[in-house]
DRENLO-193763 format. One line per 3 residues: their letters; for each residue x, y, z of C-alpha. Coordinates in nm, 4 decimals. Layout:
A = X/Y/Z | ...
% end
This chain:
XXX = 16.4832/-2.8525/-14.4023 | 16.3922/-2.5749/-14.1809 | 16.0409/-2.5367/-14.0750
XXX = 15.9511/-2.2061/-14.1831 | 16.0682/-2.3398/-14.5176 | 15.8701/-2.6337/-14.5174
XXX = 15.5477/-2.4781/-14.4237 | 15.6159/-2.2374/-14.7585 | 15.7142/-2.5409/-14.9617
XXX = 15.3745/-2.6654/-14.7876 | 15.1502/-2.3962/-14.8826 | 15.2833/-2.3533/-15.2450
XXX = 15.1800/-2.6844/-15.3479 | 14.8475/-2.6900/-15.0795 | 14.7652/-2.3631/-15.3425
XXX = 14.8455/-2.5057/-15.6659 | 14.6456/-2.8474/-15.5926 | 14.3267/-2.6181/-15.5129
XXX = 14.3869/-2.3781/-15.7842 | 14.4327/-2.6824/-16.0195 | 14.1070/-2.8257/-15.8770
XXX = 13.8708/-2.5725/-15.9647 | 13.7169/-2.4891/-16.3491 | 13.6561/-2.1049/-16.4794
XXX = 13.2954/-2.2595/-16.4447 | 13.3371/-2.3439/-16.0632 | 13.4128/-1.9234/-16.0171
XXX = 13.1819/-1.8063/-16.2819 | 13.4392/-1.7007/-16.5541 | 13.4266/-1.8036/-16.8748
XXX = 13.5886/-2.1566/-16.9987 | 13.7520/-1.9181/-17.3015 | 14.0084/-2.0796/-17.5253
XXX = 14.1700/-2.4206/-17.4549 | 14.3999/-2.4428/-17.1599 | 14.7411/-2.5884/-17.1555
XXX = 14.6947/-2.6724/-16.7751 | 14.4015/-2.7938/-16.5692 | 14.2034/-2.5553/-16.3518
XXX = 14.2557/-2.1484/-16.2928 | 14.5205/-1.9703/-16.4185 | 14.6856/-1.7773/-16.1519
XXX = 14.5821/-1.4396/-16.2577 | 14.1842/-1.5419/-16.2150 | 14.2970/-1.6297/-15.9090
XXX = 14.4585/-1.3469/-15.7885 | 14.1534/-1.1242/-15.9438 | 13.9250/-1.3073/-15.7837
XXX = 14.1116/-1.2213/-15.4114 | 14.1465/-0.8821/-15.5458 | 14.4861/-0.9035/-15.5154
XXX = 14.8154/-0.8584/-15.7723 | 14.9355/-1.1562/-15.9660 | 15.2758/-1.0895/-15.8373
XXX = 15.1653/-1.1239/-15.5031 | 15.0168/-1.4270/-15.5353 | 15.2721/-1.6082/-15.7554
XXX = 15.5029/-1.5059/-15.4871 | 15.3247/-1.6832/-15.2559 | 15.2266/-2.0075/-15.4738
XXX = 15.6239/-1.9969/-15.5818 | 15.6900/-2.0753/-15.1575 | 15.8675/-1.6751/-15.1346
XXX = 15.9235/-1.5734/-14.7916 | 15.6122/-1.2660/-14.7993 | 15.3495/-1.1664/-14.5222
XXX = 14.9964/-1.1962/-14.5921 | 14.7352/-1.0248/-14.3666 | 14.4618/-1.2526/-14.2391
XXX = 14.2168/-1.0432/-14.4900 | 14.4358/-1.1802/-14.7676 | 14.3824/-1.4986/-14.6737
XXX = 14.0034/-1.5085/-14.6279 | 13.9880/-1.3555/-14.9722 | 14.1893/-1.6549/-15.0927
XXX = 13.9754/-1.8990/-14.9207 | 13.6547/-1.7725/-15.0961 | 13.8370/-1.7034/-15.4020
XXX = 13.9652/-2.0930/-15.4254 | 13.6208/-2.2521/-15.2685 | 13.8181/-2.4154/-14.9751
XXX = 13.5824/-2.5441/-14.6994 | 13.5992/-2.5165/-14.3019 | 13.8815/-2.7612/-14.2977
XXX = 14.0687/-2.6759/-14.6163 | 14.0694/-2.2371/-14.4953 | 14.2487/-2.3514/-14.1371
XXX = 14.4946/-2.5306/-14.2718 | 14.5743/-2.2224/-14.5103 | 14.5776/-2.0424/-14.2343
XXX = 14.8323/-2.2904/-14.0393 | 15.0668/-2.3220/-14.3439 | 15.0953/-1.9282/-14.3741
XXX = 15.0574/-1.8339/-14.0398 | 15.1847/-2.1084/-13.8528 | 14.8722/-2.0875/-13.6499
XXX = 14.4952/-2.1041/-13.6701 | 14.2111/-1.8531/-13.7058 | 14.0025/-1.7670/-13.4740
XXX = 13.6406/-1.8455/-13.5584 | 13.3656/-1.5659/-13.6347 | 13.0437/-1.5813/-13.4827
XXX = 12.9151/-1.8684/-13.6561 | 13.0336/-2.0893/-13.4190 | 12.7309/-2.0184/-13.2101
XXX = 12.5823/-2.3241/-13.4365 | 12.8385/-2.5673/-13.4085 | 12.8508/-2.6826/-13.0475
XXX = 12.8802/-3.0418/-13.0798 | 12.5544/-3.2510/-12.9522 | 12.7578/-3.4860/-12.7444
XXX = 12.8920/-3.1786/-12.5488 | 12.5269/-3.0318/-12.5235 | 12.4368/-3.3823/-12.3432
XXX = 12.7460/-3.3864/-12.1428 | 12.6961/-3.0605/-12.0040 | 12.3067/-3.1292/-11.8698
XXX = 12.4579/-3.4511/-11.7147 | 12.6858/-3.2701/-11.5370 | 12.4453/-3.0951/-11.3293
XXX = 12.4866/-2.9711/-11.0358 | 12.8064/-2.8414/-11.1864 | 12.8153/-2.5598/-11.3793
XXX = 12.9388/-2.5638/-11.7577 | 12.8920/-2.3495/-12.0902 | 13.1001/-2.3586/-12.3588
XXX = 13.3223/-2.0284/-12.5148 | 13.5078/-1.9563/-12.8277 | 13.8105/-1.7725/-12.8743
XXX = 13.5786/-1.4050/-12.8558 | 13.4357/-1.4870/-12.5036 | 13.0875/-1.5567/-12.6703
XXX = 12.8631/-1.8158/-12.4872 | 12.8058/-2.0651/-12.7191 | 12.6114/-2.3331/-12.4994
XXX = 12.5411/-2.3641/-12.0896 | 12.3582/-2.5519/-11.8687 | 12.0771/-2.4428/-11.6116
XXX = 12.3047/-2.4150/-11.2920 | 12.5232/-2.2416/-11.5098 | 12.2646/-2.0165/-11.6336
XXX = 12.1540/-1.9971/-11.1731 | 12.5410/-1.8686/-11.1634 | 12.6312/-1.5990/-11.4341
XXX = 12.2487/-1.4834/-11.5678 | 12.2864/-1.6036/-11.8913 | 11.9517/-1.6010/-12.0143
XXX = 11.8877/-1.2528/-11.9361 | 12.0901/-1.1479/-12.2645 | 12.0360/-1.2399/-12.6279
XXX = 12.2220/-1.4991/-12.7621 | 12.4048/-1.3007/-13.0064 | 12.5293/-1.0532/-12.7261
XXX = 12.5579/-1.3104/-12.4465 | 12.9469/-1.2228/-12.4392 | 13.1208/-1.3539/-12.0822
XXX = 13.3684/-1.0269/-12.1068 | 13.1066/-0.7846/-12.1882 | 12.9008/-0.9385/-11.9145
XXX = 13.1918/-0.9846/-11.6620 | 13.2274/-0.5460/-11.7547 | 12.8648/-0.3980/-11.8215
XXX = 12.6206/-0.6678/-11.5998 | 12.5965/-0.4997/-11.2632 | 12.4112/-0.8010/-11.1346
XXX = 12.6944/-1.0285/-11.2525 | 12.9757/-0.7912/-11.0863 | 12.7834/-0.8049/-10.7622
XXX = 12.7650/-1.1568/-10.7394 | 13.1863/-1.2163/-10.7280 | 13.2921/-1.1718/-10.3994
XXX = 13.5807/-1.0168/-10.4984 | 13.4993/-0.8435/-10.8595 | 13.8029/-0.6184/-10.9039
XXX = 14.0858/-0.9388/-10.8508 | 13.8642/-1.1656/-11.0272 | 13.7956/-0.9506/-11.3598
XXX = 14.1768/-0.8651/-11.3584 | 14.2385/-1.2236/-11.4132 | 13.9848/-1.2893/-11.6180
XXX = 14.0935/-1.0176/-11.8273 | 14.4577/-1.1034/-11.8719 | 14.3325/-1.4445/-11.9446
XXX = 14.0946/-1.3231/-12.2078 | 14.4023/-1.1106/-12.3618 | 14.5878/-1.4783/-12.4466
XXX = 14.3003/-1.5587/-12.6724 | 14.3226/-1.1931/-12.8269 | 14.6900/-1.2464/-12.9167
XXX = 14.5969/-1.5454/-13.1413 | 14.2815/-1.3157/-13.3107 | 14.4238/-0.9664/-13.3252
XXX = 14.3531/-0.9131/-13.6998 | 13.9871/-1.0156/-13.6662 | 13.7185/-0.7541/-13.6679
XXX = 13.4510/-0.8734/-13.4333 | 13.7334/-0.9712/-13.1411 | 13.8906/-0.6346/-13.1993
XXX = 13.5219/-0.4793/-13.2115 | 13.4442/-0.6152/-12.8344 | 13.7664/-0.4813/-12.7317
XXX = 13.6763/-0.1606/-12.8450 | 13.3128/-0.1313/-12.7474 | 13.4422/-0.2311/-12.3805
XXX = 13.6847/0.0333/-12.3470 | 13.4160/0.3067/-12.4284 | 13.1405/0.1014/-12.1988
XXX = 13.3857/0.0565/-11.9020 | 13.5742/0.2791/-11.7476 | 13.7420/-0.0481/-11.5068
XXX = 13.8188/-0.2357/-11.8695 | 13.9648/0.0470/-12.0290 | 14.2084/0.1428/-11.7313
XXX = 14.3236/-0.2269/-11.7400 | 14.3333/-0.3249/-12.0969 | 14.6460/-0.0723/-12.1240
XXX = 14.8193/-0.2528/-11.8632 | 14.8505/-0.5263/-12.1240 | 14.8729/-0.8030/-11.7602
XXX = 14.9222/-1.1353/-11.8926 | 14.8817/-1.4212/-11.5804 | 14.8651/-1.7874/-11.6173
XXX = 14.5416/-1.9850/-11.7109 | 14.2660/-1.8904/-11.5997 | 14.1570/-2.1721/-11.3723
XXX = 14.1137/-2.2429/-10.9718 | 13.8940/-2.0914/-10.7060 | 13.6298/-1.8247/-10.7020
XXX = 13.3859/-1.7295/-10.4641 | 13.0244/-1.6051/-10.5929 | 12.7556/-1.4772/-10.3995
XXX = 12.4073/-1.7349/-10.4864 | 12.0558/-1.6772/-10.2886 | 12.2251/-1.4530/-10.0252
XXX = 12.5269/-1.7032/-9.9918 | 12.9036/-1.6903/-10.0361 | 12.9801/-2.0191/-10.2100
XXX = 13.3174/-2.1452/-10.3269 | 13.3678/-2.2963/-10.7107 | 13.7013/-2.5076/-10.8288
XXX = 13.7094/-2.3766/-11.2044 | 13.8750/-2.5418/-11.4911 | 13.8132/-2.5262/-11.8393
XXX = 13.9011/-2.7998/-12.1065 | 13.9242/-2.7680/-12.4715 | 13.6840/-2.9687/-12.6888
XXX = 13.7207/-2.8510/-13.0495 | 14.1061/-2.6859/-13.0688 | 14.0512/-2.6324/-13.4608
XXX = 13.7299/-2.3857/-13.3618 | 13.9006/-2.2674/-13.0328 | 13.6098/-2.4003/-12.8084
XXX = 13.6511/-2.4745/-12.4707 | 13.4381/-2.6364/-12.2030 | 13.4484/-2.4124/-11.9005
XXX = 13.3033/-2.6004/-11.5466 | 13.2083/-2.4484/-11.2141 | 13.2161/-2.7288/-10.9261
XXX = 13.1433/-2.6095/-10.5809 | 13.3360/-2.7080/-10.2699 | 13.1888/-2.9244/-10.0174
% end
């Protein structure tokens, strides 16, 4: 069987186990007259995504239809599906995962927050799939500033674009926030329908002149990883860069500076 057909065959019965699952109780409707079949009937569930019960019996029924990532998050509320249970809706119907909202700021995993302070001198922090700084350690915090903004604004991009102290300490800004940029626009394909990634994009391109201008160019280069020179202390210093992905279901990535000897 083709995969595209297996994926619908997938979701169909992925929805009817989870519609099956839950009591008019579980939602707040009333239990009403006896039911021939356990669980929701489709139309509560399809008024409860604010959606049409064609629509959604389409969908449960395995029919080849498009759903908008709004669709979907309505369906994961309307069904109570946890963290776990919403990405794989997402992965039978869009063949891919979401990208996280903000909340991820709070789910850094501890063993990464030890891993990065042992891994001083190095710098480390830790991104999602919006650029946000979830986690970092001091030297990393010495190398980018990242205790000079609020958490919930300590973006890297909106930094890398709007910190004039952080653009002054690349030696070469303009090649460097090229790159960084076309990297940052891989992680945008996989979120375009999400609000706060499309949000950033948006507040950048009024905020910066430089981001604007190259956003349009819609560059695309290969990872960004290798070796960038920062200013530190009055210094030029040299830093291998990798980064190395710790959570791939939340998109969060370990990113570490090492300097050159």
């Amino acid at each position: 069987m083709h995969n595209l057909e297996r994926s619908r065959d997938e979701l169909a019965a992925f929805l009817r186990a989870r519609r099956e699952r839950l009591s008019p109780a579980d939602v707040g409707l009333p239990s009403g007259s006896r039911r021939r079949t356990p669980g929701l009937r489709r139309e509560e569930v399809a008024a409860l995504a604010g959606v049409g019960l064609t629509w959604y019996t389409w969908l449960e029924q395995g029919r080849d239809i498009g759903v908008s990532t709004t669709f979907l998050d309505n369906l994961a509320r309307a069904l109570r599906l946890d963290d776990a249970e919403r990405r794989h809706l997402f992965l039978l119907a869009h063949e891919r995962l979401p990208a996280e909202p903000g909340k991820t700021f709070c789910v850094v995993p501890p063993l990464i927050l030890r891993l990065m302070k042992d891994m001083a001198p190095h710098a480390a922090y830790v991104l999602n799939l919006r650029w946000d700084v979830l986690a970092f350690n001091e030297p990393a915090n010495q190398l980018f500033g990242f205790k000079h903004h609020a958490s919930a604004q300590r973006n890297l991009l909106w930094m890398l674009f709007t910190d004039q102290e952080l653009r002054d300490r690349f030696v070469d800004w303009e090649e460097q926030a090229m790159q960084m940029l076309s990297s940052f626009r891989r992680d945008y394909a996989h979120a375009t329908q999400e609000a706060d990634i499309q949000a950033l994009v948006d507040n950048l391109q009024k905020a910066s002149p430089d981001f604007q201008e190259w956003w349009r160019r819609h560059d695309v280069h290969a990872p960004c990883h290798g070796v960038r020179n920062l200013r530190l202390d009055g210094r030029e210093m040299t830093f291998e860069h990798t980064s190395l992905t710790i959570d791939a279901d939340r998109h969060l990535r370990l990113v570490v500076y090492a300097e050159n000897p």
